[in-house]
N, C-alpha and C positions, 0 to 999 in steps of 0.2 A: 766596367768590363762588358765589353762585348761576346758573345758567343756564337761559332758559325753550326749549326747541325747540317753535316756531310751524309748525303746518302746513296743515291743515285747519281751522284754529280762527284764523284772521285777524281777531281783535277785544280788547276790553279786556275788555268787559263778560261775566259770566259764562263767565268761561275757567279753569275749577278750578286748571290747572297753573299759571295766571301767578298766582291770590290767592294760593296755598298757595306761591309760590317768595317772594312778598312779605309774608310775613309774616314778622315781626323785621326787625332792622336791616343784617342781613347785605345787602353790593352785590348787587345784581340786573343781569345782562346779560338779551338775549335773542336768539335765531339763527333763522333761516328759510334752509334750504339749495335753493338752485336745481339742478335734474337731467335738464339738456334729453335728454341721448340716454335716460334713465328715460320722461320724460313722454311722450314720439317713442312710445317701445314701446308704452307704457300707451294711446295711439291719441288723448292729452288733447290737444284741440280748440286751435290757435291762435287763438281768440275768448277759451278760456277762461285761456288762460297769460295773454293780455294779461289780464284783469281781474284773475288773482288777483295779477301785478307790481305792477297798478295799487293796489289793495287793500296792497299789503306797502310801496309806498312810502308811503301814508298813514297808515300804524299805525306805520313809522318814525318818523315827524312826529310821532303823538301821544304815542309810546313817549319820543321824546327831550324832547318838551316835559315829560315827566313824570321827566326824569332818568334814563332807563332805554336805553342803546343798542343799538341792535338790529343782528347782525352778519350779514353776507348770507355763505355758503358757494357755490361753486360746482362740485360733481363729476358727473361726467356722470350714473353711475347711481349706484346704492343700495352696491352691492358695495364703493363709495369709501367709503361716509359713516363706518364706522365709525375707520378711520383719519384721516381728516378731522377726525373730531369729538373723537378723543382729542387731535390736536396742538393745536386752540381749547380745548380744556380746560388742558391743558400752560401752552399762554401764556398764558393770561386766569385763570391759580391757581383754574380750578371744583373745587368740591367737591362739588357736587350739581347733578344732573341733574335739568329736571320737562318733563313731556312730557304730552299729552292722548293717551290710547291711539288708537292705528289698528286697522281693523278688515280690511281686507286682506291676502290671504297673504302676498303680496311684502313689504309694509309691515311687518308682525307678524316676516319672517324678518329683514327689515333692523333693525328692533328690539332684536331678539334679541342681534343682532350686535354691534348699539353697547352693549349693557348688558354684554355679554364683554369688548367691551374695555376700557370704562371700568372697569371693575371691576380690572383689571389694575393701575392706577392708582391707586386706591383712591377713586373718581368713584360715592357713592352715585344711583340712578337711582329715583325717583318717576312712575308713572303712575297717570293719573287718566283718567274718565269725563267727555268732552266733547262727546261727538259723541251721546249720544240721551238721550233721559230720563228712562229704564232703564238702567240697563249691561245691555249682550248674557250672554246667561245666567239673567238675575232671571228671567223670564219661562218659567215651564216647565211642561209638561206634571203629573198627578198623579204619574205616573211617572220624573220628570226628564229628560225628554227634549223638544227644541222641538217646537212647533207644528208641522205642517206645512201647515194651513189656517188661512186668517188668522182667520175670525171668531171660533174661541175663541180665539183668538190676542188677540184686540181685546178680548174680555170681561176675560180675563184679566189684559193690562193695564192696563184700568180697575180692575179691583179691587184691583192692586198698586201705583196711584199711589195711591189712597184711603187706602190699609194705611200705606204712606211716605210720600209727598208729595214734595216734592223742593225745593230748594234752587235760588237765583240768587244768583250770586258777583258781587259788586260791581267795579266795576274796581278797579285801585290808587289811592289816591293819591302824589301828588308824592313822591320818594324824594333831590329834590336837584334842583339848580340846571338851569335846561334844558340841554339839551346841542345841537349843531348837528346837521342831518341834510343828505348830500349826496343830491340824488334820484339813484333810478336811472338816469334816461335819462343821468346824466352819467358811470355808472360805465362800463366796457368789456369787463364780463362776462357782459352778458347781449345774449342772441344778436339780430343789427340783424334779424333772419327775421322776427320778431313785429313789427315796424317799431314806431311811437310807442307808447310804454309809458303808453299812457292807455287808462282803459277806453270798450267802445262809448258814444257819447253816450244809446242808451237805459239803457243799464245804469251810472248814476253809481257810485263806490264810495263805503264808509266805511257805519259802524256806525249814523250820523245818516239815511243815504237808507235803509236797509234797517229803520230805525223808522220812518220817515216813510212807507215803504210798508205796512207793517204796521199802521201804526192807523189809515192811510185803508181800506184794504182791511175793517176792524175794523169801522170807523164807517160806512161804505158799503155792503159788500155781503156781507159776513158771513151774514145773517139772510137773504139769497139765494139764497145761495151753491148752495143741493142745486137750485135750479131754472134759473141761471144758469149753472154753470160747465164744461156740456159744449158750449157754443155760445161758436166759436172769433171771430165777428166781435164779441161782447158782454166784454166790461172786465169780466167776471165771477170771477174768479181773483186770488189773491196775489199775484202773481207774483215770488215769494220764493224761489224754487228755486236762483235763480242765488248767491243772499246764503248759504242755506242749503249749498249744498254746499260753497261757501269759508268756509263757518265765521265770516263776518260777523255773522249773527244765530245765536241755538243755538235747538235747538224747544223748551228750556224754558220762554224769551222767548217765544217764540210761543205754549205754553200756558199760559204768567201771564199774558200781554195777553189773549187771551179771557175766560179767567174773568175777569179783572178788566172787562173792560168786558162781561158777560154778570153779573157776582155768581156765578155756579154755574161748576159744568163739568159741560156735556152730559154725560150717561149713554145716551143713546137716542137713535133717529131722530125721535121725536116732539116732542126739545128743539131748539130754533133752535141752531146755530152746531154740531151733532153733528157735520154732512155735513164738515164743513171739519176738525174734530180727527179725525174716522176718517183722512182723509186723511193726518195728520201719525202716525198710528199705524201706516200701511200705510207709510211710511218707517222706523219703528222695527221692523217686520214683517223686510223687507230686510236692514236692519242688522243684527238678531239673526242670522236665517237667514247671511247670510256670515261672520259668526266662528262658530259653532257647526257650518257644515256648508263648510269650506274649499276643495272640490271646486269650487263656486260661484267661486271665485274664478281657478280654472284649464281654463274652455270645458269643462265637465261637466255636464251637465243636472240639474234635481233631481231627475225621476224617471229613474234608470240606466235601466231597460228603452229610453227612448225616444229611446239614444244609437244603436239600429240604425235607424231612421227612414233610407229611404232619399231624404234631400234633395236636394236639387240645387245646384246649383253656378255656373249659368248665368250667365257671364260679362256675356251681353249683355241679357241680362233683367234682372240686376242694376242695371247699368249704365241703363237707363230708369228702372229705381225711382230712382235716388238723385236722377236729373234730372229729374222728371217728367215723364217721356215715358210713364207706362204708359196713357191714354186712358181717364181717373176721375179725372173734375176733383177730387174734393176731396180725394185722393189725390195729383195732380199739384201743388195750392195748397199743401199742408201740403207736401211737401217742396222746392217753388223756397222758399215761405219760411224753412225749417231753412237750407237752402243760404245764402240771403242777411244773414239775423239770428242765427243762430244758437242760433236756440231755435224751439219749438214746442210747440202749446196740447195740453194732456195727452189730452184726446178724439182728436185726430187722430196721436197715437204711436200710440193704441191699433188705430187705421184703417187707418194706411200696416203697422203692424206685421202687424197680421191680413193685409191684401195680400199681405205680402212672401213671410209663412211658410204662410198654407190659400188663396192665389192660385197665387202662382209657386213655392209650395212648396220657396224656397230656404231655406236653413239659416239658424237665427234667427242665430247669429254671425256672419253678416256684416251684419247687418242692425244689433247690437249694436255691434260694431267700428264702421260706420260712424256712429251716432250718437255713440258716443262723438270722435270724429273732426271732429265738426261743432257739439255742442252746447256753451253756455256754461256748463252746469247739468251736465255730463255727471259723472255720479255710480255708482260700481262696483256698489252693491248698489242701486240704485232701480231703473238701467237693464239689471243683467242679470236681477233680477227681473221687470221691466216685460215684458222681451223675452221671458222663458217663461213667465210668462202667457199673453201672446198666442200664445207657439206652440205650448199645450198640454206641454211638457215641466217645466214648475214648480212653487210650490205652491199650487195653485188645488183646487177640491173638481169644476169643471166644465169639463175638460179639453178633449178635442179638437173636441168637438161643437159648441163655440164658433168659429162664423165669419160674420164681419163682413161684411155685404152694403155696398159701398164704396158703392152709389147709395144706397139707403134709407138710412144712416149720415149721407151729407151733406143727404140730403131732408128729414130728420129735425132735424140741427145746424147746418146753415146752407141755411136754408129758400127764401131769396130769394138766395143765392146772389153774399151781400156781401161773404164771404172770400174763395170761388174768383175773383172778378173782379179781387180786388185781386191776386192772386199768378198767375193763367193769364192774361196781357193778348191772348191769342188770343180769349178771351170775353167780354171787356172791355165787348164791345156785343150780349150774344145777349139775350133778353129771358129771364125769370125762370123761364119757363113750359118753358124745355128747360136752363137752367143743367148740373142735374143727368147728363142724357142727350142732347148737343149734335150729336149726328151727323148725325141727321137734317136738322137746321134749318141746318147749316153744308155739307149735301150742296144743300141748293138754294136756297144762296145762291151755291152754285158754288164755295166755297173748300175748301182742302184743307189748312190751315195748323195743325190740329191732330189728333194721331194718332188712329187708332182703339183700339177695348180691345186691350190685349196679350192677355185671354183672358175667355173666357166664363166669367162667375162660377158660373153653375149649375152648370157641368161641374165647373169647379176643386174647387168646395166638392166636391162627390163624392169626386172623386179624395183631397183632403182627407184624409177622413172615412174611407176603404180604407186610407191608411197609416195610420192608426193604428188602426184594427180588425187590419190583418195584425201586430201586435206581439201581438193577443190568442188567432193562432193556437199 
């Protein structure tokens, strides 16, 4: 008996570990383990547990339609699984293990652990490359060492797909008669906290809506896309992320379907559809950086000097960014809407972020934590990359001098101020002409119904801009 462990990779289609455990005739299981007090720590988003449930009951369905059962575990954290995972081995006579690598420290030592045990056993363990399309490591310096700047970082990976190419694994087929699948919601092990084990209605699951949005997005706004997709009220975006980090679609799908409906693969800015694969390569950017520099994975900055940065802490300053109370509507729009959907459009992470960290000069991890905490998409290396970028401690080549003027950002990205109205209904009705800067227009209409700034940007930016010149004393 073969066994597939499902984790990050919720699909049929191109999942190395499930073709390679289905090749030959040997029976094929496959397991997805549940780890609420794990995911609790991990800070993983209650929007996001229900989708990826919702996602593992539907690849049940297809798994069993295809003769292949898929067996749910439940241990609270990681420390369980490898004992866990040798007793399902025990019973179900496995003899081999196939797994798609993780790239997290926690994940990689939990890893480790179940290949110990099993081995005890005599349980050979197969891991394979799912998650990028590269493995973390191909990608290196002349000297072997990673990038720490993405743009050669981005050259270089283009000339290393050119050099290899890469490969889409097909799903299985039929291995036997279908088998029955009980859904989740009718099991009793998974926690009533997440309530209906269905995904949000904007975010359908299964491997069919995560194509279906990808070659509209293809056929639509692609060729756009570099003029479109930092404007948060405009359909200018994939919005694949959520698919993407439960391992619904893999980015290699995503860079076959372009070339395939482009004929080429962008090399340059000067080629249509470049702006949107840079994008998919500053996710493999990420990816790499976290297995090759593990620190990254335990609240350690990339650049060490800029672990003395002295942050702040502020409780109740915090406390208005995460609600939009800081008095910067598009600041205040992008996080009621994180709050309520639980997602948000990639320009305004990069706006609330720069606030949170060259504003209120609070520490990028709680600002981290809390996305992670709230988003559907919440992803360990995009979003702790994402996060020091913007607060200067990452790997960026223009570090701290970068900071985000929160009005000109939204004057600039939502111009008429068709986001902010939808998510601050205190401006529901200001006219277009003070959207951006409402104090005024709302001081003589008499109302007081919306805060003022938490802090003057000109000053802050300064202050900024001093902590991190004083690292250079």
């Amino acid at each position: 008996m073969k066994l597939v462990w499902l984790r990050n990779d919720l699909r049929l289609a191109d999942n190395p570990a499930l073709r390679h455990a289905c090749a030959g005739d040997e029976p094929v299981a496959a397991l997805f383990i549940i780890s609420p007090a794990q995911w609790r720590q991990h800070k993983m988003a209650p929007v996001r547990q229900r989708f990826m449930l919702a996602q593992v009951d539907e690849l049940g369905r297809e798994l069993a339609a295809l003769g292949i059962p898929l067996h749910l575990l439940r241990v609270e954290t990681f420390a369980e699984a490898p004992a866990a995972l040798a007793d399902l081995c025990r019973e179900l006579g496995v003899t081999q293990l196939y797994a798609n690598q993780a790239i997290e420290i926690d994940e990689q030592r939990r890893d480790h652990a179940v290949s110990a045990a099993l081995a005890e056993q005599a349980v050979s363990c197969h891991w394979f490359n799912g998650c990028c399309v590269l493995p973390p490591g191909r990608v290196l310096t002349g000297s072997g060492e990673m990038f720490k700047v993405f743009t050669p970082f981005s050259r270089a990976w283009l000339k290393a797909l050119d050099e290899e190419g890469f490969v889409i694994h097909r799903a299985p087929t039929p291995r036997g008669e279908p088998l029955p699948w009980q859904p989740l919601a009718e099991r009793d092990f998974v926690d009533a906290a997440l309530g209906e084990l269905t995904a949000d209605p904007r975010w359908p699951v299964g491997e069919a809506e995560a194509l279906r949005r990808l070659n509209i997005f293809l056929e639509q706004a692609v060729l756009d896309y570099g003029e479109t997709r930092d404007f948060p009220a405009i359909a200018g975006t994939s919005v694949l992320s959520p698919y993407l980090a439960a391992g619904i679609i893999s980015p290699r799908q995503c860079v076959a379907a372009l070339q395939q409906r482009l004929g080429y693969r962008p090399q340059s800015k000067a080629q249509p559809g470049f702006v949107w694969l840079n994008e998919l390569i500053w996710r493999e950017f990420y990816r790499h950086l976290l297995v090759l520099i593990p620190t990254l994975s335990m609240n350690r900055p990339f650049k060490a000097e800029t672990a003395a940065l002295p942050w702040s802490w502020d409780p109740d300053a915090f406390a208005a960014w995460c609600e939009g109370r800081t008095g910067y509507p598009i600041v205040d729009a992008a996080m009621r809407c994180l709050n309520a959907t639980g997602w948000m459009h990639n320009r305004l992470r990069m706006i609330v972020a720069s606030f949170l960290t060259k504003d209120l000069h609070i520490h990028w991890r709680l600002g981290e934590d809390y996305f992670m905490s709230r988003l559907i998409d919440g992803d360990l290396a995009a979003n702790n990359g994402g996060w020091q970028w913007a607060a200067g401690t990452g790997a960026d080549a223009a570090p701290y001098f970068r900071v985000f003027n929160p009005t000109t950002q939204g004057q600039r990205f939502d111009p008429q101020g068709e986001f902010i109205r939808t998510w601050v209904t205190e401006l529901a009705d200001i006219p277009a002409a003070y959207v951006h800067q409402p104090h005024d227009w709302l001081r003589l209409k008499g109302r007081q119904d919306y805060p003022a700034p938490m802090v003057d940007h000109a000053v802050a930016r300064v202050r900024a801009i001093e902590m991190f010149r004083s690292l250079e004393k």
